[in-house]
C-alpha positions as CSV (number, residue, x, y, z in Angstrom):
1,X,1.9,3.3,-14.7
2,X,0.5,5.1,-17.5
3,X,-0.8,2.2,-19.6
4,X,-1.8,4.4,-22.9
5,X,1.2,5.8,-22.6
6,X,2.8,2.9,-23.4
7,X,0.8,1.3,-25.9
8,X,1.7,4.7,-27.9
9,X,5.4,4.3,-27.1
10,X,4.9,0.6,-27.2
11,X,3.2,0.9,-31.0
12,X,5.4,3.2,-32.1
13,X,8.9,1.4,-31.5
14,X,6.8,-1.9,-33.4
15,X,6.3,1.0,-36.3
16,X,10.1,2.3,-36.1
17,X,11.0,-1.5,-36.2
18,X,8.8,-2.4,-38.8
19,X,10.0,0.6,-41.3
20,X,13.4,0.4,-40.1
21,X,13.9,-3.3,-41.3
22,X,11.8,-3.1,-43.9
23,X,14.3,-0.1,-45.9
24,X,17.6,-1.3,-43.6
25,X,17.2,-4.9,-45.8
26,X,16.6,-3.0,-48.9
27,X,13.3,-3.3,-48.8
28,X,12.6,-6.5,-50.4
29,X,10.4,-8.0,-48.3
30,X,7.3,-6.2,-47.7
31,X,7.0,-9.0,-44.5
32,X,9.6,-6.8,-42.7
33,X,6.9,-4.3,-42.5
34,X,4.1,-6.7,-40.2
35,X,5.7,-5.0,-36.8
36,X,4.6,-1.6,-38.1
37,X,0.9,-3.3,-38.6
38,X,1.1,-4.5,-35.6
39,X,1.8,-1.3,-33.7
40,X,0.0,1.4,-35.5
41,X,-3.5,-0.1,-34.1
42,X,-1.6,-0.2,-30.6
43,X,-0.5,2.8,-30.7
44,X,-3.8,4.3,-31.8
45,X,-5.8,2.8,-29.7
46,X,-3.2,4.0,-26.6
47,X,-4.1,7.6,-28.2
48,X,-7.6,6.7,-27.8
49,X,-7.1,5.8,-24.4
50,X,-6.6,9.0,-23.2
51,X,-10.3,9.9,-22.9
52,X,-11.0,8.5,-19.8
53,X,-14.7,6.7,-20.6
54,X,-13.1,5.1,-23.6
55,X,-9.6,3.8,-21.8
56,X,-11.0,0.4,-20.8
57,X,-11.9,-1.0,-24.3
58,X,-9.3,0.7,-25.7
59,X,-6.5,-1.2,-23.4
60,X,-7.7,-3.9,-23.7
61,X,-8.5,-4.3,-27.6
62,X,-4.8,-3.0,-27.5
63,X,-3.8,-5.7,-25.2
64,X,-5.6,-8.3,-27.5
65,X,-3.6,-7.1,-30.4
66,X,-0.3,-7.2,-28.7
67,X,-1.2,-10.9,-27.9
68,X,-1.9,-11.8,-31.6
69,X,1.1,-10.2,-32.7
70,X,3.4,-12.1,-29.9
71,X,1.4,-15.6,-31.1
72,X,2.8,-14.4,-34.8
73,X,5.7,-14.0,-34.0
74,X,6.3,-16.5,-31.8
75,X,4.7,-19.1,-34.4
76,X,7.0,-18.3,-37.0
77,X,10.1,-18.4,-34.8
78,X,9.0,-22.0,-33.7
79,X,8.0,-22.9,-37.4
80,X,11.0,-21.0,-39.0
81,X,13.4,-22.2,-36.5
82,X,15.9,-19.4,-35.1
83,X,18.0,-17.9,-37.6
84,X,20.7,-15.3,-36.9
85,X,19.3,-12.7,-39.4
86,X,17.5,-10.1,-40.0
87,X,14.3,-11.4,-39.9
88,X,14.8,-13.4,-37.1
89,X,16.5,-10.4,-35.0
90,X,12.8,-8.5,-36.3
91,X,10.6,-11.7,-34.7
92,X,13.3,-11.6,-31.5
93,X,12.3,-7.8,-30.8
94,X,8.7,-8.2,-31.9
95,X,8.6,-11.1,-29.2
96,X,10.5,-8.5,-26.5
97,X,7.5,-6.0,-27.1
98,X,4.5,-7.1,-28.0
99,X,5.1,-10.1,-25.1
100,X,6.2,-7.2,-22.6
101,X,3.5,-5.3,-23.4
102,X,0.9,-7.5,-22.9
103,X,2.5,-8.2,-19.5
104,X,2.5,-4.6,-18.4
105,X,-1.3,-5.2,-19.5
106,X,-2.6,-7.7,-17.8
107,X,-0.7,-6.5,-14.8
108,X,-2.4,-3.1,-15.3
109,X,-5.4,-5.7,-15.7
110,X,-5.4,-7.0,-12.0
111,X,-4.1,-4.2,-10.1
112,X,-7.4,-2.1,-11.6
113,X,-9.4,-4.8,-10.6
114,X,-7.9,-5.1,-6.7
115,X,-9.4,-3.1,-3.8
């Protein structure tokens, strides 16, 4: 799998979710807009990953931040208690990717590592 790839494709859907909240509630709430924080570094560093002798770092400080961003996310869904909203359909789908990707990652993570 190509793991850059999809931290870009990963960190641009959180972006496209971000925006796409933030402007479909009538923007506001500049909160709606922490998915698109989240995913901009991911999908940067996924573009930065490319290069070959900086892909490791890169992955994995992209893998770091999809973790933080799942904790968030998951935090306030525990703290907030689930809601049938907008904002709770925003931390729902945040959850999906960030949690997904970081999956994809640390699988990515222990088939590198395996002879």
């Amino acid at each position: 799998m190509n793991m850059p790839r999809v931290a870009v494709v990963t960190g641009l859907l959180l972006v496209l979710q971000g925006i796409g909240f933030y402007f479909g509630t009538g923007a506001t709430s500049v909160t709606a807009l922490i998915p698109a924080v989240v995913g901009l570094p991911i999908a940067l560093l996924g573009l930065v990953a490319f290069k070959e002798s900086a892909r490791k770092h890169a992955m994995h400080a992209a893998a770091a931040l999809a973790v933080l961003g799942l904790l968030a996310a998951l935090g306030r869904l525990v703290t907030a208690g689930w809601s049938v909203s907008a904002a709770g359909l925003s931390l729902l789908i945040m959850v999906l990717l960030t949690g997904g990707f970081a999956l994809l990652c640390v699988k990515s993570f222990v088939d590198a590592r395996r002879p």
